[in-house]
C-alpha positions in Angstrom: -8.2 29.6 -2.5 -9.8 29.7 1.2 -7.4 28.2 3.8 -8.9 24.4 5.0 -8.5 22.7 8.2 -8.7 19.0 6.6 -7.7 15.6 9.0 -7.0 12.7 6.6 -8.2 9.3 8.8 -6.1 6.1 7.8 -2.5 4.6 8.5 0.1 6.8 8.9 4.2 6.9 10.4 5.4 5.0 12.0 3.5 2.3 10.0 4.6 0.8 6.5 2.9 0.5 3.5 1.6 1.5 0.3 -1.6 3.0 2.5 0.2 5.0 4.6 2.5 5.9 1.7 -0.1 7.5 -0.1 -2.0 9.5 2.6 1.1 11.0 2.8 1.6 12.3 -0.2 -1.9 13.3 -0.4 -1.7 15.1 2.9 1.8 16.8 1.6 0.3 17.9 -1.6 -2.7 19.6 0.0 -0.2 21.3 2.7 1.8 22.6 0.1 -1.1 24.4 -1.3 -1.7 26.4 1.9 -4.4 24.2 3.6 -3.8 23.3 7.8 -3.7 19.5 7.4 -3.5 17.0 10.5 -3.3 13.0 9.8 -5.0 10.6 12.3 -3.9 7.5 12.6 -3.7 3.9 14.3 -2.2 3.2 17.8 -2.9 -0.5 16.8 -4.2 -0.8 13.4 -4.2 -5.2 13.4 -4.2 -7.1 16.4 -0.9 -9.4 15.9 -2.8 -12.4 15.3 -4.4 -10.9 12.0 -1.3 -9.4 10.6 0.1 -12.1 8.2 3.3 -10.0 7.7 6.4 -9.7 9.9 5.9 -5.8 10.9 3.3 -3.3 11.0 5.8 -0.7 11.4 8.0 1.3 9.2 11.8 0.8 11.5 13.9 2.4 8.7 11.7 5.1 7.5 12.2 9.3 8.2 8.8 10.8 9.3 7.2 13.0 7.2 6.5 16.7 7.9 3.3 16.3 9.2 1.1 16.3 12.3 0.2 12.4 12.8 -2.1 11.1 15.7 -2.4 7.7 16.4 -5.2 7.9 18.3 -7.6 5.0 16.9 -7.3 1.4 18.3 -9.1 -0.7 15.7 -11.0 -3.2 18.2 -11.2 -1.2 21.5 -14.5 1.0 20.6 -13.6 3.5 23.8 -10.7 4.4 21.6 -13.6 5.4 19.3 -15.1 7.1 21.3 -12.6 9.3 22.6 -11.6 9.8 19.0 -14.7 11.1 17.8 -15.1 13.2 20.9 -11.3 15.2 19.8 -12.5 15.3 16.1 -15.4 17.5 17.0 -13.2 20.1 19.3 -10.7 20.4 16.3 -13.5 22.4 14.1 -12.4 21.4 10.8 -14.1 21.8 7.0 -12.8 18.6 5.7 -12.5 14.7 6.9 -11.1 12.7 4.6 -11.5 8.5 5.5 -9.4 6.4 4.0 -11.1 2.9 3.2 -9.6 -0.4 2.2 -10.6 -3.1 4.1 -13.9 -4.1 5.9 -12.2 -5.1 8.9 -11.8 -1.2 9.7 -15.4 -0.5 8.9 -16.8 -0.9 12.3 -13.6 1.7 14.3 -13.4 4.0 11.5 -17.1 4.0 11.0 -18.1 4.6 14.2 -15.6 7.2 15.0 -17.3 9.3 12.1 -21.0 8.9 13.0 -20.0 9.5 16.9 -18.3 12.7 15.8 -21.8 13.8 14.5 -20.2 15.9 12.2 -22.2 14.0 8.9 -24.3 17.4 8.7 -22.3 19.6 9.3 -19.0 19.1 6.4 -17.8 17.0 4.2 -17.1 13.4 4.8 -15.2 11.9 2.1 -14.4 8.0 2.0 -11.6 7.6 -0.3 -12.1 4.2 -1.0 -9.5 1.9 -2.8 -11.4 -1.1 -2.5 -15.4 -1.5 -1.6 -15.4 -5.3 -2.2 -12.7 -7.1 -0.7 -10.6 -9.3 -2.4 -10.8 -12.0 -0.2 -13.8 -12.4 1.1 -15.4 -13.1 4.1 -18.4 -13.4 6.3 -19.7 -10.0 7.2 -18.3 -7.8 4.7 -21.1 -6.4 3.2 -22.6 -5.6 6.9 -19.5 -4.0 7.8 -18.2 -1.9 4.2 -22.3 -1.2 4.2 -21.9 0.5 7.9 -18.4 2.6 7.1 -20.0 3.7 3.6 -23.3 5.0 5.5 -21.3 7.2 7.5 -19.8 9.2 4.9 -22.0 12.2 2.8 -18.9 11.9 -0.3 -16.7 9.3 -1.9 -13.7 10.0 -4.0 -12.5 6.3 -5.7 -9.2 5.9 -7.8 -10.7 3.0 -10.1 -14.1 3.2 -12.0 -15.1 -0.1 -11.3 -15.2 1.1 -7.4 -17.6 4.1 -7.7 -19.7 1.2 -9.9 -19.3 -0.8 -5.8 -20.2 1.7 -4.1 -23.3 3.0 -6.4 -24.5 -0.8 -4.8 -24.4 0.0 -1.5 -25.5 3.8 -1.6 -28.0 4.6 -4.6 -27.0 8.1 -5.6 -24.0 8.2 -4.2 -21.8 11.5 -4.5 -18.8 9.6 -6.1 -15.8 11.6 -7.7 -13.2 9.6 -9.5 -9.2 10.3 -9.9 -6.7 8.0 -10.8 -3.9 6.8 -8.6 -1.6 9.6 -8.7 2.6 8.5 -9.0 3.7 7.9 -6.0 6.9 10.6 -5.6 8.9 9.4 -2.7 11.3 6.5 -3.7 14.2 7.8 -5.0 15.8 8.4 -8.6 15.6 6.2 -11.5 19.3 4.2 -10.9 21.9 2.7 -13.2 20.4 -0.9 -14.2 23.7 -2.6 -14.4 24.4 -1.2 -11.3 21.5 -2.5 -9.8 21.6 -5.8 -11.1 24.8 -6.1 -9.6 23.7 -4.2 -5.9 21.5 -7.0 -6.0 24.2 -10.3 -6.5 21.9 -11.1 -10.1 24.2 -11.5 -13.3 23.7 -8.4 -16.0 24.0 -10.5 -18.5 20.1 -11.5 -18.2 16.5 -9.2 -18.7 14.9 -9.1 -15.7 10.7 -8.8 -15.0 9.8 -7.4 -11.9 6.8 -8.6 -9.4 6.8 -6.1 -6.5 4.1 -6.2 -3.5 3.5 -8.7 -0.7 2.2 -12.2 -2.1 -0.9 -13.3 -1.9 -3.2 -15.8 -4.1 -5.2 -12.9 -5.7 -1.9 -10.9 -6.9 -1.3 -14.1 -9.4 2.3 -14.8 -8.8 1.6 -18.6 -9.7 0.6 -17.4 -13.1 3.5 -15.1 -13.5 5.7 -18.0 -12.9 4.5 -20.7 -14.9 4.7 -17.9 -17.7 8.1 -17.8 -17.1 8.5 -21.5 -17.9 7.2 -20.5 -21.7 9.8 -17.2 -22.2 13.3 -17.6 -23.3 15.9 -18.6 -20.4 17.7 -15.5 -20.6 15.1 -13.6 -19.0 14.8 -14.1 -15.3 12.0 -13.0 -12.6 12.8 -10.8 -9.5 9.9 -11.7 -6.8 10.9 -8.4 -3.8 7.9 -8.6 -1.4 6.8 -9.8 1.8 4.6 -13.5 1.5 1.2 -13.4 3.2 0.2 -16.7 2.7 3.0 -19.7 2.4 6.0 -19.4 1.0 6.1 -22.8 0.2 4.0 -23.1 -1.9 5.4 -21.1 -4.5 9.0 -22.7 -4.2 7.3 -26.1 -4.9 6.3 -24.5 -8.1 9.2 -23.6 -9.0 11.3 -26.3 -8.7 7.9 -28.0 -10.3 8.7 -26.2 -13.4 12.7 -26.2 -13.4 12.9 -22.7 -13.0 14.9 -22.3 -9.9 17.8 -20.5 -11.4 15.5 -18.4 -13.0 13.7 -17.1 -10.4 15.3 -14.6 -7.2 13.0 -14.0 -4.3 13.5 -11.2 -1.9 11.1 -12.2 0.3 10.6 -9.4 2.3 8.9 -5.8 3.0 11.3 -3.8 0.9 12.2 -0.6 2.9 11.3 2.8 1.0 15.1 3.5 0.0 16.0 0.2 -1.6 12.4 0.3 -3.8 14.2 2.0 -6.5 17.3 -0.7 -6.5 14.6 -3.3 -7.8 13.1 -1.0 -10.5 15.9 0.1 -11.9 16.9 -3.6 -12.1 14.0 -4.4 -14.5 13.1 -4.4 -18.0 9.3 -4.7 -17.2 6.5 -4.5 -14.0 4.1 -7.3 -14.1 1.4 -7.2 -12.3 -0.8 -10.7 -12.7 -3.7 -10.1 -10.6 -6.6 -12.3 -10.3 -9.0 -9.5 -9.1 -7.2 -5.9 -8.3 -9.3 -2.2 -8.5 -6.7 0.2 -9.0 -2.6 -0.9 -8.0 -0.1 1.0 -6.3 2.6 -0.6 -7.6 1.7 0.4 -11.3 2.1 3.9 -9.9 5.9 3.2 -8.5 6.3 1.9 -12.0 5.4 5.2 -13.8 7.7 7.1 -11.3 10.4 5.0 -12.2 9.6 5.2 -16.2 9.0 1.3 -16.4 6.6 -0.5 -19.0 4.1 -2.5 -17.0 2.3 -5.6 -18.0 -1.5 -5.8 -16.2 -4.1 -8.5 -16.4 -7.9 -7.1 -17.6 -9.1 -6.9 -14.3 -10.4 -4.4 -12.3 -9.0 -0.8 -13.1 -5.9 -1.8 -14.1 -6.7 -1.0 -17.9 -7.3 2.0 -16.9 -3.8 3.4 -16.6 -2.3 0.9 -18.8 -2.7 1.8 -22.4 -2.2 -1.3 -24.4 0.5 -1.3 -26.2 1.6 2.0 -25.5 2.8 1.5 -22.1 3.2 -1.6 -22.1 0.1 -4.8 -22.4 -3.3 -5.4 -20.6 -3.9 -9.4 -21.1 -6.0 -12.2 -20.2 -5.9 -13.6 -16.4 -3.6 -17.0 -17.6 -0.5 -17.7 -18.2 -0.2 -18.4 -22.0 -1.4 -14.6 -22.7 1.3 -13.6 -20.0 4.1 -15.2 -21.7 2.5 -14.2 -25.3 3.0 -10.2 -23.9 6.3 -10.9 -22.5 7.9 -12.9 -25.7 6.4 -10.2 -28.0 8.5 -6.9 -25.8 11.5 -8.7 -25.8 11.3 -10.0 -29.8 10.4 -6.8 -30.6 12.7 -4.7 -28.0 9.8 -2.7 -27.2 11.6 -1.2 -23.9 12.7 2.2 -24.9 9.4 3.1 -26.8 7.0 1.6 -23.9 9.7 3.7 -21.8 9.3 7.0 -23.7 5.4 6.3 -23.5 5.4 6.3 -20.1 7.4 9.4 -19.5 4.4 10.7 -21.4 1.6 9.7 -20.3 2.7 9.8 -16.6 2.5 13.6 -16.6 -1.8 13.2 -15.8 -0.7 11.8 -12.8 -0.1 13.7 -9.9 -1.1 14.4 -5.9 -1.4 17.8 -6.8 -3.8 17.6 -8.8 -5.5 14.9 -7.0 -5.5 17.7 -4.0 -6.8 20.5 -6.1 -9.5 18.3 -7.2 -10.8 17.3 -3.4 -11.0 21.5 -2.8 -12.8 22.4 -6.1 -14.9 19.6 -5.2 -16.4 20.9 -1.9 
């Protein structure tokens, strides 16, 4: 294999995130295969006043073995500038852009067409979404302007490379699934957890995981929960991104307070795996999704997931194997859930997983991108 000089464009240390998390390990992967990989990255990625979450940055975390700029300034275009100007003096054979949000169309955009490097090697996007899940005025100008300044796309979820074939007829699209993410710890006692975590291990325990926001479904999830035996109880561990309120009202709506134990906040990288080994089952009860991180962290840990039929979700969830791909509502949540625990379906979804998890990886994710070029 010939030696490549590749720069990865997206979020990197010191900010947090599932993003930033995975660039990583794709940037790791393709190191460890010999290649001279740099990361560029955000000296402010959202101004303050866009950032629904607490912090942007990653306060607990260890920095990864890698080169990380944070040149890029997402809404001062001389940062562009000067950012396309050092990508052309770094000479390399491969940019990789990581897209997932049309708010960072017009910085990362730019910065790629001002490099004038389009010609010359490969751009790939590596898009997780192409149409935003919430959306808003301007989007299609915007995703339409970053997408035009890329020659390739790589996508983790079919339905995207369908997106983007919408934007760009004939579009060079090559497809990999989410690989397992590698970097939260061991698989832990589940007693033990339950217990690290003040909840009573006498009870079965689904997991929701990822900040809150309408289109992630947590209002379905819970009023599921008020049609599932009282023994089993919901553990809510993200950060909110739209009220909090809201969500407690429902609860106490349906009489499920006791039920129901929110850790409502961004959940460091070395307590993930205290909330997964907790649980029986991930659910993940999206309205819209395209491919999902957190059914990735699931796999790691050896967890059977639950998924709503949106998206590409179904496409790493084999029903019934792995666990259940259902309808977007609440009954055929709560049909799913009551049928795993009648049945005690954990250790064969669990054994399933182990199995099918092994397709998964950043390695081969990186060998693809090279064979690729």
């Amino acid at each position: 294999m010939i030696k490549k000089k590749i720069i990865i464009i997206g979020p990197a240390f010191p900010l947090r995130g599932g993003i930033a998390d995975s660039n990583h390990s794709l940037a790791l992967a393709l190191k460890e295969q010999g290649h001279d990989v740099r990361m560029l990255s955000f000296s402010l990625q959202y101004p303050s006043i866009l950032f629904p979450g607490k912090s942007q940055y990653d306060t607990a975390g260890l920095k990864p073995q890698l080169e990380i700029y944070t040149f890029i300034n997402s809404v001062n275009p001389l940062s562009w500038i000067k950012t396309a100007w050092w990508l052309r003096s770094q000479k390399v054979d491969l940019i990789i852009t990581r897209f997932w949000l049309p708010f960072m169309a017009a910085s990362l955009g730019s910065i790629l067409r001002l490099s004038g490097l389009k010609k010359n090697i490969p751009l790939i996007a590596l898009c997780d979404n192409v149409i935003p899940h919430e959306k808003r005025f301007g989007d299609f100008f915007l995703t339409n302007f970053f997408l035009k300044s890329n020659n390739r796309f790589l996508v983790m979820s079919k339905s995207v490379g369908v997106d983007i074939t919408s934007f760009i007829e004939n579009a060079s699209v090559d497809y990999h699934p989410h690989p397992v993410y590698d970097q939260f710890g061991e698989l832990l006692a589940k007693k033990k957890s339950i217990e690290t975590l003040g909840l009573n291990v006498t009870k079965k325990y689904i997991l929701f995981f990822g900040f809150i926001r309408k289109y992630k479904g947590l209002d379905l999830l819970l009023n599921a929960m008020a049609q599932i035996p009282t023994d089993i109880e919901l553990i809510v561990a993200g950060e909110f991104y739209e009220s909090e309120l809201n969500y407690r009202n429902l609860v106490t709506q349906l009489s499920i307070e006791k039920r129901v134990h929110f850790f409502a906040d961004f959940i460091p990288q070395d307590k993930v795996n205290l909330f997964f080994s907790a649980c029986d089952i991930v659910v993940q009860p999206y309205r819209t999704a395209t491919q999902s991180g957190v059914a990735q962290i699931s796999y790691h840990f050896n967890k059977p997931i639950l998924v709503t039929n949106v998206g590409g979700l179904p496409e790493v969830v084999p029903h019934n194997k792995v666990g259940y791909v259902v309808e977007v509502n609440p009954d055929a949540i709560s049909t799913a859930l009551n049928e795993f625990y009648d049945n005690d379906l954990e250790a064969e979804f669990t054994a399933n997983v182990k199995e099918e998890k092994k397709k998964y990886s950043w390695s081969n994710m990186a060998t693809q991108i090279i064979n690729t070029l």
